[in-house]
Backbone as JSON Lines, residues from 0, in Angstrom:
{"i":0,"aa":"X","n":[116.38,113.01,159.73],"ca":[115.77,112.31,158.61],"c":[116.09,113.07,157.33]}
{"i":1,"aa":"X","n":[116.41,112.26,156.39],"ca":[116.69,113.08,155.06],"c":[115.45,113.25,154.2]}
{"i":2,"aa":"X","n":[115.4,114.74,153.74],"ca":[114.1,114.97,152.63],"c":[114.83,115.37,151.71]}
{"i":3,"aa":"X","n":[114.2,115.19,150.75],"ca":[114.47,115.54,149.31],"c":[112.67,116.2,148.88]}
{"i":4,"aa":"X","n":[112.36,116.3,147.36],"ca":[111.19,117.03,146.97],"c":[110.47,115.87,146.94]}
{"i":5,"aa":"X","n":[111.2,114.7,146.72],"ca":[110.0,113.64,146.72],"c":[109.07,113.71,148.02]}
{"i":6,"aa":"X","n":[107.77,113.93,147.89],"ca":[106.93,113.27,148.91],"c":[106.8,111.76,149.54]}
{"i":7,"aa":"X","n":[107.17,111.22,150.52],"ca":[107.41,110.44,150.99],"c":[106.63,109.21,150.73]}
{"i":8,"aa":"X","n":[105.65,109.55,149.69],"ca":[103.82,108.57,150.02],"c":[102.94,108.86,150.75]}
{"i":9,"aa":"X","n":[103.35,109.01,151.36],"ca":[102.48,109.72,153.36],"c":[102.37,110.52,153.09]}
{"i":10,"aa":"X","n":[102.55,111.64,152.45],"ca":[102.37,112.87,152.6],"c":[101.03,113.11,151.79]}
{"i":11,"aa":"X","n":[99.89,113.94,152.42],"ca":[98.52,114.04,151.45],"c":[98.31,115.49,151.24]}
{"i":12,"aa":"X","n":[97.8,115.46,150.24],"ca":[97.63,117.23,149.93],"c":[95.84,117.4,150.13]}
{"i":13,"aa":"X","n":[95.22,118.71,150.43],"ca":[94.18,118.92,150.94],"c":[93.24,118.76,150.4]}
{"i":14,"aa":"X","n":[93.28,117.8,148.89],"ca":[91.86,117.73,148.22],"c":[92.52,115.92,147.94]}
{"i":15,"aa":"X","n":[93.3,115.38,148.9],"ca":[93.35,113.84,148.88],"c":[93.95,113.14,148.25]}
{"i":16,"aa":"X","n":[94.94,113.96,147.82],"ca":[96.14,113.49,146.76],"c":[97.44,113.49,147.66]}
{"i":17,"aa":"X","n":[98.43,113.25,146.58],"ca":[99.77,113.27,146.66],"c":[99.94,114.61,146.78]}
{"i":18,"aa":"X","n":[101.29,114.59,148.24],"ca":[101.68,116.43,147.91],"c":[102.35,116.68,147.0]}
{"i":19,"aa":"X","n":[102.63,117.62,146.0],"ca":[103.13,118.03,145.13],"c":[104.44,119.4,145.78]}
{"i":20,"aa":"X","n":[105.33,119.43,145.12],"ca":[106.05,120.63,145.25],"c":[105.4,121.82,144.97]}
{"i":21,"aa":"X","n":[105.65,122.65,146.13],"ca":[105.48,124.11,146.02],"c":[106.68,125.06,145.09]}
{"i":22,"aa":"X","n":[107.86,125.38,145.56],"ca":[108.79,125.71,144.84],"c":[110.05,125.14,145.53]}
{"i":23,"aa":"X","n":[110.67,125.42,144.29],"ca":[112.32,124.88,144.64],"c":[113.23,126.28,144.27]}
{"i":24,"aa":"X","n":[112.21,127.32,143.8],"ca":[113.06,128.65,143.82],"c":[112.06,130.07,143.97]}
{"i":25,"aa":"X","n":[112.12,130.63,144.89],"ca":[113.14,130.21,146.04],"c":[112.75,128.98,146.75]}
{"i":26,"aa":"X","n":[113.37,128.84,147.23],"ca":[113.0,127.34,148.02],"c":[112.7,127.51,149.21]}
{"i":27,"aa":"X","n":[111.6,126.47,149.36],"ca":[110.37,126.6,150.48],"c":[110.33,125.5,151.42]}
{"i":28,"aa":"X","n":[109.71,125.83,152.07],"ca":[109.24,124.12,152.99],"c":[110.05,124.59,154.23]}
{"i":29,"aa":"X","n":[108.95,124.07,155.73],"ca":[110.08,123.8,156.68],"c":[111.43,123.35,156.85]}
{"i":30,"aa":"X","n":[111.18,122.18,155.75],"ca":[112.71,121.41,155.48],"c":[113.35,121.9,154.54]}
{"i":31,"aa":"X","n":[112.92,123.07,153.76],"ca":[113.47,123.67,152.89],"c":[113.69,122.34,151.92]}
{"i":32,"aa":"X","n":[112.29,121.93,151.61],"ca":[112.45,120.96,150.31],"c":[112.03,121.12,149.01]}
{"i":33,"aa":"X","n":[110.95,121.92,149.19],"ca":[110.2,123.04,148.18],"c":[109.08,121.84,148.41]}
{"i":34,"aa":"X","n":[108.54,121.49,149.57],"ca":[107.74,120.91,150.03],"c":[106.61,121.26,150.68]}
{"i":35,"aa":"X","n":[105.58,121.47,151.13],"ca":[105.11,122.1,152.33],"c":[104.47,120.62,153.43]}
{"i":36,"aa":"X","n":[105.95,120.0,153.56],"ca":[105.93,119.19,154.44],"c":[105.49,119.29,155.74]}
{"i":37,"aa":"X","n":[105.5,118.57,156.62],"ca":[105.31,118.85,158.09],"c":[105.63,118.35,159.0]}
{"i":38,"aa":"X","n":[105.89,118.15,160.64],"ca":[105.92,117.25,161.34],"c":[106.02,117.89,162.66]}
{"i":39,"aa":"X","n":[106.0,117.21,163.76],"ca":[105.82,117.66,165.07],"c":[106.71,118.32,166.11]}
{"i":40,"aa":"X","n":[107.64,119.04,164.78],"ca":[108.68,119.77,165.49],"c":[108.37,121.23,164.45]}
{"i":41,"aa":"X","n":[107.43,121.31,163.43],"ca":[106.98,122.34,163.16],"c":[105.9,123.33,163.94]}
{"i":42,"aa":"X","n":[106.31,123.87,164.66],"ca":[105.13,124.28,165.27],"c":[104.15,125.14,164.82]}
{"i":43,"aa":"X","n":[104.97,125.98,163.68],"ca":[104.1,126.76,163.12],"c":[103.26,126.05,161.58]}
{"i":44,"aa":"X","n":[103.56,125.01,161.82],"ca":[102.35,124.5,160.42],"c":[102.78,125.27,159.3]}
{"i":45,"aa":"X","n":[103.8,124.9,158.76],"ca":[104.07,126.16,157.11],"c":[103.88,124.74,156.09]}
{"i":46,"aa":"X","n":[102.27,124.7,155.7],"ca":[101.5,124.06,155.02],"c":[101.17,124.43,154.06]}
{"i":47,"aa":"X","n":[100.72,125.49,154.23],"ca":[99.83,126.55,152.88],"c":[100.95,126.7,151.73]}
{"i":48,"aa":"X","n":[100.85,126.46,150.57],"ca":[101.62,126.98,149.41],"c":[100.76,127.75,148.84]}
{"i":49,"aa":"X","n":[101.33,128.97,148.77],"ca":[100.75,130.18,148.22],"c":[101.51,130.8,147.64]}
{"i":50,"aa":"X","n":[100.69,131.7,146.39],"ca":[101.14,132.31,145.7],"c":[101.34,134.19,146.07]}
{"i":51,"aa":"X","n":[102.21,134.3,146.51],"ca":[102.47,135.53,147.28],"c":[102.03,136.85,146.6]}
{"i":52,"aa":"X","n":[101.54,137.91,147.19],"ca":[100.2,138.93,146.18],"c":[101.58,140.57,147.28]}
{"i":53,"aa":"X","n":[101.03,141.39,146.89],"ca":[102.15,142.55,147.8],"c":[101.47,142.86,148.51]}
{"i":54,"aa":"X","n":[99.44,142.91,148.73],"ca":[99.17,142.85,149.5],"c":[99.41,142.02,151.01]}
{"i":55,"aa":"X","n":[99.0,140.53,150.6],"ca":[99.88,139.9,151.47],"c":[101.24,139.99,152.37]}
{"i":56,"aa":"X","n":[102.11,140.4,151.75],"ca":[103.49,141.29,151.82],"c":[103.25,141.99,153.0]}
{"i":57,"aa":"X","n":[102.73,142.96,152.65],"ca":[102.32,144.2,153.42],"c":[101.7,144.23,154.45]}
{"i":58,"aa":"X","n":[100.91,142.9,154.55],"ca":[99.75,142.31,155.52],"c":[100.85,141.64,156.61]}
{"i":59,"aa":"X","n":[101.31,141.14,156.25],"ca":[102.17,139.89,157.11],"c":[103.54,140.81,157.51]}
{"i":60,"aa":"X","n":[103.93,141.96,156.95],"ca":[104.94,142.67,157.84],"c":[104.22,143.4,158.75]}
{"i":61,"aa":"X","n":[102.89,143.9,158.87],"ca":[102.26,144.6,159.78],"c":[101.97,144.03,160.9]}
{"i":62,"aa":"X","n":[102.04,142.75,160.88],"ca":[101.78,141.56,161.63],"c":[103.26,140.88,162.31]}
{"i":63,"aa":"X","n":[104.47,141.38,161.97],"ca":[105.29,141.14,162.66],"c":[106.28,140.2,161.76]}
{"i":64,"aa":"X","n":[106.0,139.61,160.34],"ca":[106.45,138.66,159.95],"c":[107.18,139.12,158.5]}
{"i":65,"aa":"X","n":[108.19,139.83,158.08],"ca":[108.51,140.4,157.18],"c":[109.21,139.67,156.65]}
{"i":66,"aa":"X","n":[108.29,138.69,155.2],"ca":[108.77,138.31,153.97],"c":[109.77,138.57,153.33]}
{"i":67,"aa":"X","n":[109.57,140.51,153.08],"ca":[110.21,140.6,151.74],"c":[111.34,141.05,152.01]}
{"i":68,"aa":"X","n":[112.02,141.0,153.02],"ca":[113.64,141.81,153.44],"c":[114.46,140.62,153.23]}
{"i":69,"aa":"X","n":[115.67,140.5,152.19],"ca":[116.53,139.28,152.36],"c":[117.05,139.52,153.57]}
{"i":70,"aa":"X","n":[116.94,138.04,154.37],"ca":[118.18,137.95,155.66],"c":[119.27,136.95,155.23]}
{"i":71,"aa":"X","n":[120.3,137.2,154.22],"ca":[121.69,136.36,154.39],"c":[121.92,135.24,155.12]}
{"i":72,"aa":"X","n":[121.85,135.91,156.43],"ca":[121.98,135.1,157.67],"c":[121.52,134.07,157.67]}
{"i":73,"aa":"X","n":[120.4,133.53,156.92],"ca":[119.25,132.95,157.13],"c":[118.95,131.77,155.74]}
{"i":74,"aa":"X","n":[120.07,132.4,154.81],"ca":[119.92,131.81,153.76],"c":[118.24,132.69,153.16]}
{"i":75,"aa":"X","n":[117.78,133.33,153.3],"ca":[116.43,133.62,152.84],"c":[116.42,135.17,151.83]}
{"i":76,"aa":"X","n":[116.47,134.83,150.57],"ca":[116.12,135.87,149.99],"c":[115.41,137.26,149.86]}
{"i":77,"aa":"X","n":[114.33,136.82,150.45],"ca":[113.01,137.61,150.37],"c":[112.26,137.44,149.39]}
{"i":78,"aa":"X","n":[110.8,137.86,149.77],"ca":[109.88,137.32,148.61],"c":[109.58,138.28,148.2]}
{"i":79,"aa":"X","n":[108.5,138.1,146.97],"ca":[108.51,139.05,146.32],"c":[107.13,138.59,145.56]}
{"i":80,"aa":"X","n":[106.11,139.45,145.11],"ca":[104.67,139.15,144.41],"c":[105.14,138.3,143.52]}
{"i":81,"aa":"X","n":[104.38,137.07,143.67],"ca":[104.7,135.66,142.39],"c":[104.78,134.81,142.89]}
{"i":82,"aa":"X","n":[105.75,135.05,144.07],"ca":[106.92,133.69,145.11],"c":[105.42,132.86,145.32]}
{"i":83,"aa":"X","n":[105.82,131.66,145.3],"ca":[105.43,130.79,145.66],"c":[105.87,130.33,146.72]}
{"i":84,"aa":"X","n":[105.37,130.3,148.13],"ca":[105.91,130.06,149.74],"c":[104.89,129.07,150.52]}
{"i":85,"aa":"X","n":[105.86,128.47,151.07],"ca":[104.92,127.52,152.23],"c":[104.61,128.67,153.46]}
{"i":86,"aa":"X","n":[102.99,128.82,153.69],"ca":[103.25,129.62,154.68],"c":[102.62,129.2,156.34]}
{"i":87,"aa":"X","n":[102.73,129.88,157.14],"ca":[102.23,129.16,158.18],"c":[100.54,129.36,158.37]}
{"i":88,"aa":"X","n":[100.0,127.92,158.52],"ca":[98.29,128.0,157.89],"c":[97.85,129.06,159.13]}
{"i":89,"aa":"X","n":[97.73,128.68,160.08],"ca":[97.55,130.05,161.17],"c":[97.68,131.32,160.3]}
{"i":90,"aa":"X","n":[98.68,131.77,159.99],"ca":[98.9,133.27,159.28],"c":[98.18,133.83,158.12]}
{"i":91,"aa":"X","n":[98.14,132.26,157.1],"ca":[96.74,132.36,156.25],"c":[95.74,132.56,156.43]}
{"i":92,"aa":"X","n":[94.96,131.88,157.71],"ca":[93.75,131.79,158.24],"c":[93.23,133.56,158.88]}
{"i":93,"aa":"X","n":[94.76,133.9,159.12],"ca":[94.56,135.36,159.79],"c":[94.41,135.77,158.25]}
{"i":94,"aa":"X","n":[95.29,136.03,157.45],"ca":[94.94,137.1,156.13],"c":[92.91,136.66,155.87]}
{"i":95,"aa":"X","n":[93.17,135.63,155.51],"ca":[91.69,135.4,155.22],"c":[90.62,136.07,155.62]}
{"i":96,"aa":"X","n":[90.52,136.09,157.14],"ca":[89.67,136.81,158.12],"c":[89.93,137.82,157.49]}
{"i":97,"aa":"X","n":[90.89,138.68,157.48],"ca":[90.9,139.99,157.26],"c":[91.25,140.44,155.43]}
{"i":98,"aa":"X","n":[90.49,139.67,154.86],"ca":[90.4,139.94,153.2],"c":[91.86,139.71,153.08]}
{"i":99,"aa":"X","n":[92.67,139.4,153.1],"ca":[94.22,139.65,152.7],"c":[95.05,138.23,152.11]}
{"i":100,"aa":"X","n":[94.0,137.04,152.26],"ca":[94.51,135.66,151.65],"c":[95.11,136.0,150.43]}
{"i":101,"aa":"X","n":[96.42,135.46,150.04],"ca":[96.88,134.95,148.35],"c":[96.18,133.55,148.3]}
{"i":102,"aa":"X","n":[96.54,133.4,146.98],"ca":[95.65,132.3,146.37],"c":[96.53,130.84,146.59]}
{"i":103,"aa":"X","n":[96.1,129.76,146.47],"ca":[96.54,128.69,147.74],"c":[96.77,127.27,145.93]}
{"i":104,"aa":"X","n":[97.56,126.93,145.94],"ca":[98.06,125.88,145.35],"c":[97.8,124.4,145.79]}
{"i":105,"aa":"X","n":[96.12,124.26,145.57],"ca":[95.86,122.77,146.22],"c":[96.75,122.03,146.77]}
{"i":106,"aa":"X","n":[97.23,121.06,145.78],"ca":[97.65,119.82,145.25],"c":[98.96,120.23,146.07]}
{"i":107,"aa":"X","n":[99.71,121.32,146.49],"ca":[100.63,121.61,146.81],"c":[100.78,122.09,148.68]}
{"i":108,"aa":"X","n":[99.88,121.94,148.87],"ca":[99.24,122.54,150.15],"c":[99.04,121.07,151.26]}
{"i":109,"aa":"X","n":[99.68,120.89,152.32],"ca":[99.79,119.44,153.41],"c":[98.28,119.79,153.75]}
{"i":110,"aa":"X","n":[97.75,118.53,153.96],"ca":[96.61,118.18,154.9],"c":[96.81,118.74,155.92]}
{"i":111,"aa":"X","n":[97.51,118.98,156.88],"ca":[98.22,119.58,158.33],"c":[97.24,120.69,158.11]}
{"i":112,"aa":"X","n":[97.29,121.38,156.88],"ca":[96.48,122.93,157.37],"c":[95.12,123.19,157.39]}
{"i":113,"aa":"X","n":[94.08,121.56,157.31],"ca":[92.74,121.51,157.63],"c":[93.01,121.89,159.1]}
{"i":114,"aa":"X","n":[93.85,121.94,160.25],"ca":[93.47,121.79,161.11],"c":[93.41,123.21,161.61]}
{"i":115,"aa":"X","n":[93.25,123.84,161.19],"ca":[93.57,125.66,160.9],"c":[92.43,126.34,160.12]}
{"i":116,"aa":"X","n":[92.63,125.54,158.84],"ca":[91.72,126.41,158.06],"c":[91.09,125.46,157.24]}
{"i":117,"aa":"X","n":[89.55,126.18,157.05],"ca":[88.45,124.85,156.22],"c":[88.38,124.77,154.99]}
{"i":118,"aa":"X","n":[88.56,123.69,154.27],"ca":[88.64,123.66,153.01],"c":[88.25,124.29,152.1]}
{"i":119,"aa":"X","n":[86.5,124.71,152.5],"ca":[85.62,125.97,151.7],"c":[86.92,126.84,151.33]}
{"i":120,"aa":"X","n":[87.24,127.56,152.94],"ca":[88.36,128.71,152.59],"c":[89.31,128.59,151.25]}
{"i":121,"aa":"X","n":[90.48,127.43,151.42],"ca":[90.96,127.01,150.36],"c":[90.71,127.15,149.64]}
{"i":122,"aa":"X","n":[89.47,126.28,149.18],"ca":[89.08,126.03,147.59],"c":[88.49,127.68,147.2]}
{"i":123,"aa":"X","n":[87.91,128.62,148.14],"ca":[87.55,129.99,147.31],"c":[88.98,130.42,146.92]}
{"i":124,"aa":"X","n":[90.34,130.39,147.43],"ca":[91.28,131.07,146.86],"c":[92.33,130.24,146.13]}
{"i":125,"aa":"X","n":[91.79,129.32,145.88],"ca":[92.41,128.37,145.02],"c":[93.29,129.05,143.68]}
{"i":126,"aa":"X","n":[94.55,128.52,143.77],"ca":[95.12,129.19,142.47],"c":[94.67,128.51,140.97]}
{"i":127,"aa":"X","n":[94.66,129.18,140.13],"ca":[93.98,129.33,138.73],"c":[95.44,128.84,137.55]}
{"i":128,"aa":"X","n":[96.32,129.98,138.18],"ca":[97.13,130.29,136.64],"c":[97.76,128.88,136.82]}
């Protein structure tokens, strides 16, 4: 199926809107649309658009999942405090528990990641800037 950044219509963001783009640089999304699209070949739910903190960083390589190293291979830069990333809501839900959430880009964020994490959560780390 072809994606582009447009949201399809179908697609709802977690306070009942249209999804909005997360980023297009670096570029995000399962489908790498700068989307935080979804579908049933994602298994890991990379829903959450967040605004990436170095705590976080630091949190999520301790955990096995290292952001900030470019892999070439992979097309993937590395992130870096600012990035804006679709991440997997599971992994959010873990920072959370353990104080370590970045702040979450509503409007930009799939419905998919109520099923993970509760909106309260969300909306306390809701991004501002």
């Amino acid at each position: 199926m072809d994606r582009d950044w447009r949201p399809d219509g179908n697609a709802r963001n977690v306070i009942g809107g249209p999804l909005e783009p997360c980023s297009f640089k670096p570029l995000t999304g399962f489908f790498r649309d700068g989307c935080c699209n979804s579908d049933d070949n994602d298994f890991g739910s990379h829903t959450v658009c967040a605004v990436l903190t170095d705590d976080f960083l630091v949190f999520s390589r301790a955990r096995g999942n290292d952001l900030s190293t470019p892999r070439p291979e992979y097309d993937f830069p590395g992130l870096r405090a600012g990035d804006r990333w679709c991440l997997c809501a599971a992994r959010w839900r873990e920072a959370f528990d353990a104080g370590q959430a970045p702040q979450v880009i509503l409007v930009a964020t799939h419905e998919a990641a109520l099923r993970y994490v509760p909106i309260e959560a969300l909306r306390q780390h809701a991004w501002t800037g």
